[in-house]
C-alpha positions as CSV (number, residue, x, y, z in Angstrom):
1,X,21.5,-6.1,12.7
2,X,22.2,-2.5,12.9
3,X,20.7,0.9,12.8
4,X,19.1,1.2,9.7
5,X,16.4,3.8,9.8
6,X,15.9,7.5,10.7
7,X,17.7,8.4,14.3
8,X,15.2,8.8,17.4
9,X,15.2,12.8,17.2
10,X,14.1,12.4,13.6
11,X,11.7,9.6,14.1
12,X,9.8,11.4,16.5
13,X,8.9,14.0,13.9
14,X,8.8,12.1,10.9
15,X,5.3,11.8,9.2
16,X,4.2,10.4,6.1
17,X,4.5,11.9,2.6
18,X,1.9,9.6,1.4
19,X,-1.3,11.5,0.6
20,X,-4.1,10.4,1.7
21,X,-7.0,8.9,-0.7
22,X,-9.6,11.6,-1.1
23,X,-13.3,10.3,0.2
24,X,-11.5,7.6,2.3
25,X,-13.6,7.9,5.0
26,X,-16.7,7.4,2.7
27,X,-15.3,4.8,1.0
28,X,-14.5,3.1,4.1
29,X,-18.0,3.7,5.9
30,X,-19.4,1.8,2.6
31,X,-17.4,-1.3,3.9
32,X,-18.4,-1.2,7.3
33,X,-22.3,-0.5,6.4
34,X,-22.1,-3.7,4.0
35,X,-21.0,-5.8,6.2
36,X,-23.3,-4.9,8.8
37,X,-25.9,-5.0,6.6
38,X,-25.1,-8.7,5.9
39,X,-24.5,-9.8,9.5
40,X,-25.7,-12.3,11.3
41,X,-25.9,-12.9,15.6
42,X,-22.7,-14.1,17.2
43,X,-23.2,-18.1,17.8
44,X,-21.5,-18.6,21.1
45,X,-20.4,-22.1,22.0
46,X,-18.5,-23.0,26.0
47,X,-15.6,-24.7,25.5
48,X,-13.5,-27.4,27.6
49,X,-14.4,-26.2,30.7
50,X,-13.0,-29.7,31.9
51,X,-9.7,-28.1,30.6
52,X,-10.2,-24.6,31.7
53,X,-11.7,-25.1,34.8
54,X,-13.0,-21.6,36.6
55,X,-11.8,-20.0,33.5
56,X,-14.5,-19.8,31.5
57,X,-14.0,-20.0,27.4
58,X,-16.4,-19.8,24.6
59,X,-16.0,-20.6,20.5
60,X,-17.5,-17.7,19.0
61,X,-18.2,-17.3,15.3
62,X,-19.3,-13.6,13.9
63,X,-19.8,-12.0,10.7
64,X,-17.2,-9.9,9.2
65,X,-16.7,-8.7,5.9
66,X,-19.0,-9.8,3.2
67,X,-21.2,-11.3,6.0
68,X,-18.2,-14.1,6.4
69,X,-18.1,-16.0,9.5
70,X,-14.9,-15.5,11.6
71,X,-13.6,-17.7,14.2
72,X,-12.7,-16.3,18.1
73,X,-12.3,-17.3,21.4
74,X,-14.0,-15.6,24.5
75,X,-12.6,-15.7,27.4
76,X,-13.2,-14.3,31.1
77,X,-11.5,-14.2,34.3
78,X,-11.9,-17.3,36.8
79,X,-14.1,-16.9,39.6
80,X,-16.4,-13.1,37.9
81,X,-20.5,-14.1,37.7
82,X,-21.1,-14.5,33.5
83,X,-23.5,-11.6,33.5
84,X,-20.6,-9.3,35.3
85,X,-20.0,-6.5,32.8
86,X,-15.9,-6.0,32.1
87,X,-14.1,-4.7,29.9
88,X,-12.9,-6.7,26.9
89,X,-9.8,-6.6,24.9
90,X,-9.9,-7.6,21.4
91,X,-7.0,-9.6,20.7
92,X,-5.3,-9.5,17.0
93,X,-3.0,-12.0,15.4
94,X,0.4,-11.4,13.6
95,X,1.2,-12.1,9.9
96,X,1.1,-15.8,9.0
97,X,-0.8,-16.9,12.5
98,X,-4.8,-17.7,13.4
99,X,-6.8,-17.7,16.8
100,X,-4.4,-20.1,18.5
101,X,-5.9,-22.3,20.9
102,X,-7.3,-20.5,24.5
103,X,-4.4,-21.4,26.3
104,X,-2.5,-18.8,24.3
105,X,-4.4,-16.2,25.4
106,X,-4.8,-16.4,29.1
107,X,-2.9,-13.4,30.2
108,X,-6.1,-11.0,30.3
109,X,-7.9,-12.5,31.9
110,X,-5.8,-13.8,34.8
111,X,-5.4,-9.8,35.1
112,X,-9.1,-9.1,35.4
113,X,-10.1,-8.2,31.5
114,X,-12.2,-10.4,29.4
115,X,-10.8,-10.8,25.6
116,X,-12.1,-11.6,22.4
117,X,-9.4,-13.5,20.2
118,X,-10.5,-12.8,16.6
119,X,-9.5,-15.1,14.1
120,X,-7.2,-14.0,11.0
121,X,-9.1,-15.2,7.5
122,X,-7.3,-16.8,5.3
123,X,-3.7,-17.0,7.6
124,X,-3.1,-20.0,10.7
125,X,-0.9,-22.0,8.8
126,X,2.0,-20.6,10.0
127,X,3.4,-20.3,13.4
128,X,0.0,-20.7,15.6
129,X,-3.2,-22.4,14.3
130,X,-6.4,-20.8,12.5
131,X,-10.1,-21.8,11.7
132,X,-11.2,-19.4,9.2
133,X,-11.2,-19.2,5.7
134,X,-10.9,-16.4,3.5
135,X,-14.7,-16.7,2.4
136,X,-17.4,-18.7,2.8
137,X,-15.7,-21.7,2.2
138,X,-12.4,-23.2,2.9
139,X,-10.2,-22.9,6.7
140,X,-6.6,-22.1,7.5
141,X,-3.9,-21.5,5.2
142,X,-0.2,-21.3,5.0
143,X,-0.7,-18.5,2.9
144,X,0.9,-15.5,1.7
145,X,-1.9,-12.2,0.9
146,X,-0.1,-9.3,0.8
147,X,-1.1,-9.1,-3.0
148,X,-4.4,-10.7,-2.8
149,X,-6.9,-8.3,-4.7
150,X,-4.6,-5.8,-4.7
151,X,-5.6,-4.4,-8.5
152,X,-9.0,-3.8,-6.6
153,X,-9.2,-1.7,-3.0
154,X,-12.5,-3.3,-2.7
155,X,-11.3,-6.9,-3.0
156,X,-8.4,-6.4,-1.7
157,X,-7.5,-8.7,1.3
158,X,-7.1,-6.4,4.2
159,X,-10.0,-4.5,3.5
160,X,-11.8,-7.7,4.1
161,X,-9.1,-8.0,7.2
162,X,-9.8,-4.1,8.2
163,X,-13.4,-5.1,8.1
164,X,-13.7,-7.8,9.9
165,X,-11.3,-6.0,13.0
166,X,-14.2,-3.2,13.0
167,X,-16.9,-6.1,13.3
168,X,-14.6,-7.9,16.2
169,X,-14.9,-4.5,18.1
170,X,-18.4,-4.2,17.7
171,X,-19.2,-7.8,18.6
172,X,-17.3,-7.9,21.3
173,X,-19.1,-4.6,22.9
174,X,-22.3,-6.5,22.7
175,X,-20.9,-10.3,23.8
176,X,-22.2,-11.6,27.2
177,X,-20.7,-10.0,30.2
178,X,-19.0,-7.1,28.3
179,X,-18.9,-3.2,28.8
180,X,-19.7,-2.0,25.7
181,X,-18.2,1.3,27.1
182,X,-15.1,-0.1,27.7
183,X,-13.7,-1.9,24.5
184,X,-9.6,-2.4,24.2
185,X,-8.1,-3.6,21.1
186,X,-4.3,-5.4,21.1
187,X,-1.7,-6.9,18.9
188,X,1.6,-7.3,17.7
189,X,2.9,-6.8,14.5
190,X,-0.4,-7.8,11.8
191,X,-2.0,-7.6,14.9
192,X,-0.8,-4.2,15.9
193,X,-1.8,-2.9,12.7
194,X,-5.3,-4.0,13.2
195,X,-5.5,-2.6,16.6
196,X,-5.0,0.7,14.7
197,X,-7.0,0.0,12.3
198,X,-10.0,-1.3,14.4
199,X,-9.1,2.2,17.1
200,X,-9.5,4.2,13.3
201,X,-12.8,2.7,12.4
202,X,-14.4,2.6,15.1
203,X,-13.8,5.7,17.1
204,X,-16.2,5.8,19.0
205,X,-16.2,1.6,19.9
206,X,-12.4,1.7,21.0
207,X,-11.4,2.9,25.0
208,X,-7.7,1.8,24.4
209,X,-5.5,1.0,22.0
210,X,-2.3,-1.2,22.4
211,X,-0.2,-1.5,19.3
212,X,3.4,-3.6,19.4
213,X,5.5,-2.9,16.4
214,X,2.5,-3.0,14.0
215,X,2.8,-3.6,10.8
216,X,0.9,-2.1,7.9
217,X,1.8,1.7,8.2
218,X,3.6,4.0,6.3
219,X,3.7,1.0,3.3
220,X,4.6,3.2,0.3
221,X,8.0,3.5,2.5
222,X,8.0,0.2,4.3
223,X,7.8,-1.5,0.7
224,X,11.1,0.3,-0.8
225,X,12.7,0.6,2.3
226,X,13.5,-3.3,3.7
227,X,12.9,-6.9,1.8
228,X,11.7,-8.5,4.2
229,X,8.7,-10.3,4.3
230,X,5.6,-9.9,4.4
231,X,6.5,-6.0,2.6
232,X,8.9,-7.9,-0.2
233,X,5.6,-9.8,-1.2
234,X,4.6,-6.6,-2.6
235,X,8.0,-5.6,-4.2
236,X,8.5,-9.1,-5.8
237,X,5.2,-8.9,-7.2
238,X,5.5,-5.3,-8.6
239,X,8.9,-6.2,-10.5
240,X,7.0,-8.5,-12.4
241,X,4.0,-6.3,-12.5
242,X,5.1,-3.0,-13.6
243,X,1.9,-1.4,-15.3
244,X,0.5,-2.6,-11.7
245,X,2.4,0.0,-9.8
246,X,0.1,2.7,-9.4
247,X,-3.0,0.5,-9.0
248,X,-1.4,-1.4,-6.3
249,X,0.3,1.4,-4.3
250,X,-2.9,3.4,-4.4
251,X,-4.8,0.4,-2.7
252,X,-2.3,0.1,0.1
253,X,-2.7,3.9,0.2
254,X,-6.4,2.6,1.9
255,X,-5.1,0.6,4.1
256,X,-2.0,2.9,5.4
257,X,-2.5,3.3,9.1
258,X,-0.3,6.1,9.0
259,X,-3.3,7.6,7.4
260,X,-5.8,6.0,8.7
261,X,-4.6,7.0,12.5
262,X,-5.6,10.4,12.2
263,X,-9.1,9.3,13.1
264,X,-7.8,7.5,16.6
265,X,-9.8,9.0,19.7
266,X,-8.6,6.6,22.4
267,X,-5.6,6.7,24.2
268,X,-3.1,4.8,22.3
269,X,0.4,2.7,23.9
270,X,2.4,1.5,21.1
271,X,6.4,0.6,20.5
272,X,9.1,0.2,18.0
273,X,12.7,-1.1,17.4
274,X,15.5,0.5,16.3
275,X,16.7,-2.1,14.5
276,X,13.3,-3.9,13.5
277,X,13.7,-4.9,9.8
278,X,10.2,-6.1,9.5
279,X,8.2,-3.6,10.5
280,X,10.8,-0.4,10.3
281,X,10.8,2.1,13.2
282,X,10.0,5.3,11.1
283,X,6.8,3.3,9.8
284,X,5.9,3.1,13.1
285,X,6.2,6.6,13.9
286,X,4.3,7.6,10.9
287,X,1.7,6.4,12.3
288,X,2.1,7.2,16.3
289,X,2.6,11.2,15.2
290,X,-0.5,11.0,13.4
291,X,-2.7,9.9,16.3
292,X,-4.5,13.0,18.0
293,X,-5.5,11.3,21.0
294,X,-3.5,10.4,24.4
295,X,-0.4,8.1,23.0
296,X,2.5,7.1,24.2
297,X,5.7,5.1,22.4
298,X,8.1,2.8,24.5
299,X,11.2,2.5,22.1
300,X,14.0,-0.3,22.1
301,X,17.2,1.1,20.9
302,X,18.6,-2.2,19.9
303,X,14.7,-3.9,19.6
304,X,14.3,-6.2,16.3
305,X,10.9,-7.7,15.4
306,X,10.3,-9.4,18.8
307,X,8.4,-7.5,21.4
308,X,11.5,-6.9,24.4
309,X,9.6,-8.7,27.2
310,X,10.0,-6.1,29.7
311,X,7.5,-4.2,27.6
312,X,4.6,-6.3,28.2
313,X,3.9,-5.4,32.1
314,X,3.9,-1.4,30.7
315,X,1.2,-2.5,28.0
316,X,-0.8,-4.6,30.7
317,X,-0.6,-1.7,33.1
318,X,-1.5,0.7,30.2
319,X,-4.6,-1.5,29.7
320,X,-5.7,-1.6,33.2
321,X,-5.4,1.8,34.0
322,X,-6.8,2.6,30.9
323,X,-9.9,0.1,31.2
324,X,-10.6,-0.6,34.7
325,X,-9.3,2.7,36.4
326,X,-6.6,1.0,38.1
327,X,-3.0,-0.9,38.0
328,X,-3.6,-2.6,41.3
């Protein structure tokens, strides 16, 4: 691996040249208001609490786009009263992977923050387990859906994705036990670029914003600039599909959370690698210089796409002081 990208002095100035859609906020807020229009309550369901113990977990199901139910865990810190209100950090899942099972996602609440684990439609086939289809019918896949709709913005897969991290926010402000004033949103990679998305459409839902080398941002670069998967699912597709070229880059264009960040409020911790060939370093910055709001960028000189595990303590303290006030 080496340096590939724009060096650090550059990157931290670099924006995108991609302009943004005109009436994308409209266009957006049609999305949200359909699928809130077609929601139904959050079904909540405890679960193992022979394997859990103090630790309470629940199986949640919500709507999301389209009024699709989407799969989640809930889970709580041991030994905090069910109707104690705390913060809650929605948790989103990288490319390929699904909700896991709880015992993935223990780490919040052993440090006193509840989390939501949403589900990723249509994806758990992978490298950690899902439960959701994309639609009403059907579960996990060992998919690829980089490409899925993309003649269409309105079908196109990560709206329905997008959509269904701006439900996840608002579910989880309204779940038993939560402070609706004090809503986090996390993830790496796919799930990094949903934490931006979700912080972007839902301004005034998000507290905090954690995003690890996410994915999804600057794409009209990211797609010409490595071939690596997941991006080369769009390049392969477009050498076979040239009258598709404008179509297609003009729907990512709505998805592009280098665009899309502009509308961030909360305080935002993100970071990049200098030698990450999945989800390139000036991608990332695209989208970090963009944000308005409070941010900060940890950056690993020789980082690929694996988050340097020194990093997460910084993000978990970024999230507690953020959330509850306090690092201790």
């Amino acid at each position: 691996m080496a340096w590939f990208d724009l060096p650090e002095p550059e990157l931290r100035a670099y924006r995108t040249s991609t302009a943004e859609p005109e009436g994308l906020d409209a266009w957006w807020a049609d999305r949200l208001r359909e699928a809130e229009e077609l929601a139904s309550p959050p079904v909540l369901r405890r679960y193992e609490p022979e394997v859990y113990g103090p630790t309470p977990v629940w199986d949640v199901e919500f709507s999301g786009a389209r009024g699709d139910r989407v799969r989640g865990w809930y889970l709580r810190p041991a030994g905090v009263a069910d109707d104690e209100r705390l913060p809650v950090v929605v948790t989103f899942i990288g490319y390929g992977g699904g909700r896991g099972v709880p015992v993935e996602h223990v780490l919040l609440p052993s440090a006193g923050l509840a989390t939501l684990v949403m589900d990723t439609r249509g994806q758990g086939g992978r490298w950690t387990t899902g439960a959701t289809g994309d639609g009403p019918e059907g579960g996990a896949e060992l998919s690829t859906v980089m490409t899925r709709g993309i003649e269409d913005p309105e079908h196109y897969y990560y709206t329905r994705l997008y959509t269904d991290a701006a439900c996840a926010v608002r579910v989880a402000g309204e779940l038993p036990g939560a402070d609706g004033g004090r809503v986090g949103v996390f993830g790496t990679s796919q799930g990094g670029g949903l934490a931006l998305a979700a912080a972007a459409l839902r301004p005034e839902l998000v507290a905090a914003c954690a995003a690890e080398l996410p994915f999804l941002c600057d794409i009209r670069r990211a797609v010409t600039l490595v071939d690596t998967t997941p991006y080369a699912e769009v390049a392969e597709f477009l050498s076979n599909h040239a009258d598709l070229v404008d179509v297609a880059l003009g729907t990512l264009d709505r998805v592009d959370n280098a665009l899309l960040a502009r509308r961030i409020q909360a305080p935002t911790w993100m970071s990049a690698g200098l030698m990450d060939q999945i989800c390139p370093p000036s991608t990332v910055f695209a989208a970090y210089n963009a944000i308005p709001a409070p941010k900060e960028i940890v950056v690993n000189p020789f980082g690929v796409h694996r988050v340097a595990r020194q990093f997460d303590e910084r993000r978990l303290r970024f999230l507690r002081e953020t959330l509850l006030g306090t690092a201790h």
